[in-house]
C-alpha positions, -999 to +999 in steps of 0.1 A: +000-098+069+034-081+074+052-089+104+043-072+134+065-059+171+055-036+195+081-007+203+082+027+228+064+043+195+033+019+189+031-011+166+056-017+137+055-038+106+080-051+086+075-044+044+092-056+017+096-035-014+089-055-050+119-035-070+145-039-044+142-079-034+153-082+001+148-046+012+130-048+043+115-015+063+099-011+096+069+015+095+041+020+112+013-001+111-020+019+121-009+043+090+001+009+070-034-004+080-052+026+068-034+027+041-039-006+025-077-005+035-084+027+011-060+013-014-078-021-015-111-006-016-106+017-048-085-006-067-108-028-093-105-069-092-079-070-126-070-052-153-069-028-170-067-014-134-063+022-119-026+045-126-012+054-089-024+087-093-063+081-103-056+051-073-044+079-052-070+106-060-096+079-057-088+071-018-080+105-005-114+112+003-119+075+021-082+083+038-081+080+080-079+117+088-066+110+121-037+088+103-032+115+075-048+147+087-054+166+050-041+137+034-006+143+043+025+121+033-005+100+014+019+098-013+047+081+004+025+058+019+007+052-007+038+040-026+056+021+006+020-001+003+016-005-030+049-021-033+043-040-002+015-057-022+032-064-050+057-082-032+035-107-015+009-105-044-020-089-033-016-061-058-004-064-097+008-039-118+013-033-158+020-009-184+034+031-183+021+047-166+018+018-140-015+007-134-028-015-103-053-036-099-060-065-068-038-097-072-043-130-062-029-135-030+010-140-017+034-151-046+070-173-036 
Protein backbone atom coordinates (compact mmCIF):
# COMPACT_ATOMS: atom_id res chain seq x y z
CA UNK A 1 0.00 0.00 0.00
CA UNK A 2 1.61 3.32 -0.97
CA UNK A 3 2.24 5.68 1.75
CA UNK A 4 -0.52 7.73 2.77
CA UNK A 5 -0.93 11.83 4.45
CA UNK A 6 -3.74 13.85 4.78
CA UNK A 7 -3.47 17.49 3.23
CA UNK A 8 -5.99 20.83 2.74
CA UNK A 9 -6.87 18.72 -0.62
CA UNK A 10 -7.93 15.16 0.68
CA UNK A 11 -5.61 12.09 1.04
CA UNK A 12 -2.30 11.69 -0.77
CA UNK A 13 -0.09 8.76 -1.61
CA UNK A 14 3.30 8.49 -2.33
CA UNK A 15 4.22 6.25 -5.81
CA UNK A 16 7.19 5.19 -7.08
CA UNK A 17 7.70 4.82 -10.80
CA UNK A 18 9.56 1.27 -12.03
CA UNK A 19 11.75 3.14 -15.02
CA UNK A 20 12.91 6.03 -13.03
CA UNK A 21 14.21 4.24 -9.48
CA UNK A 22 13.82 6.72 -6.80
CA UNK A 23 11.30 8.95 -8.36
CA UNK A 24 8.78 9.40 -5.94
CA UNK A 25 5.22 11.40 -6.61
CA UNK A 26 2.37 12.44 -4.41
CA UNK A 27 -1.16 11.99 -6.09
CA UNK A 28 -4.27 11.45 -5.07
CA UNK A 29 -5.41 8.53 -3.56
CA UNK A 30 -9.32 8.11 -4.02
CA UNK A 31 -8.35 8.37 -7.95
CA UNK A 32 -5.14 6.05 -7.21
CA UNK A 33 -7.66 3.60 -5.41
CA UNK A 34 -10.02 3.57 -8.25
CA UNK A 35 -7.61 3.18 -10.36
CA UNK A 36 -5.73 0.21 -9.25
CA UNK A 37 -9.22 -1.54 -8.42
CA UNK A 38 -10.39 -1.55 -12.32
CA UNK A 39 -6.79 -2.25 -13.31
CA UNK A 40 -6.49 -5.28 -11.04
CA UNK A 41 -9.78 -6.58 -11.97
CA UNK A 42 -9.19 -6.80 -15.85
CA UNK A 43 -5.67 -7.75 -15.74
CA UNK A 44 -5.36 -11.86 -16.11
CA UNK A 45 -3.24 -13.81 -13.23
CA UNK A 46 0.17 -14.19 -15.72
CA UNK A 47 1.09 -14.16 -19.02
CA UNK A 48 0.72 -13.69 -21.90
CA UNK A 49 -1.25 -10.78 -20.20
CA UNK A 50 -3.27 -7.68 -21.59
CA UNK A 51 -1.24 -4.58 -23.89
CA UNK A 52 -2.04 -1.09 -21.81
CA UNK A 53 -4.44 -0.30 -24.34
CA UNK A 54 -6.79 -3.61 -24.47
CA UNK A 55 -5.99 -3.13 -20.25
CA UNK A 56 -7.19 0.33 -20.67
CA UNK A 57 -10.27 -0.27 -22.92
CA UNK A 58 -11.12 -3.23 -20.79
CA UNK A 59 -11.61 -1.03 -17.43
CA UNK A 60 -13.18 2.07 -18.78
CA UNK A 61 -16.44 0.81 -18.54
CA UNK A 62 -15.80 -0.58 -14.62
CA UNK A 63 -13.94 3.16 -14.17
CA UNK A 64 -15.39 5.43 -10.85
CA UNK A 65 -17.40 7.99 -12.82
CA UNK A 66 -17.34 10.24 -9.99
CA UNK A 67 -13.29 9.84 -9.98
CA UNK A 68 -13.07 10.02 -13.87
CA UNK A 69 -16.35 11.52 -15.11
CA UNK A 70 -16.19 10.14 -19.05
CA UNK A 71 -13.25 8.47 -18.28
CA UNK A 72 -11.15 11.44 -18.28
CA UNK A 73 -7.27 11.62 -17.59
CA UNK A 74 -7.80 7.58 -17.38
CA UNK A 75 -4.80 7.47 -19.37
CA UNK A 76 -2.43 9.22 -17.13
CA UNK A 77 -3.62 7.35 -14.39
CA UNK A 78 -3.73 4.49 -15.82
CA UNK A 79 0.03 4.64 -16.50
CA UNK A 80 1.09 6.63 -12.95
CA UNK A 81 -0.57 2.94 -11.48
CA UNK A 82 0.64 0.64 -13.58
CA UNK A 83 4.10 1.70 -12.93
CA UNK A 84 3.34 1.93 -9.36
CA UNK A 85 2.78 -1.80 -9.53
CA UNK A 86 5.52 -2.72 -11.13
CA UNK A 87 7.69 -1.15 -8.75
CA UNK A 88 6.43 -3.00 -5.71
CA UNK A 89 5.47 -6.13 -7.80
CA UNK A 90 2.00 -6.41 -7.95
CA UNK A 91 1.94 -6.03 -11.71
CA UNK A 92 4.62 -7.55 -14.37
CA UNK A 93 5.18 -6.56 -17.77
CA UNK A 94 6.82 -8.21 -21.07
CA UNK A 95 7.27 -7.85 -24.72
CA UNK A 96 6.34 -4.70 -27.34
CA UNK A 97 3.94 -3.65 -27.12
CA UNK A 98 4.02 -4.06 -23.24
CA UNK A 99 1.76 -6.45 -21.94
CA UNK A 100 0.60 -6.67 -18.12
CA UNK A 101 -0.56 -9.20 -16.26
CA UNK A 102 -0.90 -9.50 -11.96
CA UNK A 103 2.58 -10.10 -10.21
CA UNK A 104 3.32 -11.68 -7.19
CA UNK A 105 3.46 -9.38 -4.60
CA UNK A 106 6.17 -6.48 -3.50
CA UNK A 107 9.78 -7.16 -5.02
CA UNK A 108 13.20 -5.60 -2.90
Amino acid sequence: MPETSETAKGARVTIRNVVSPGHVQRVDRAKYEAMKAALMAVLPSGPPGLTVADAKAALLPGLSQAEFPGGEKAGWWLKAVQLDLEAKGEVARCGKPVRLWRGRGEQS
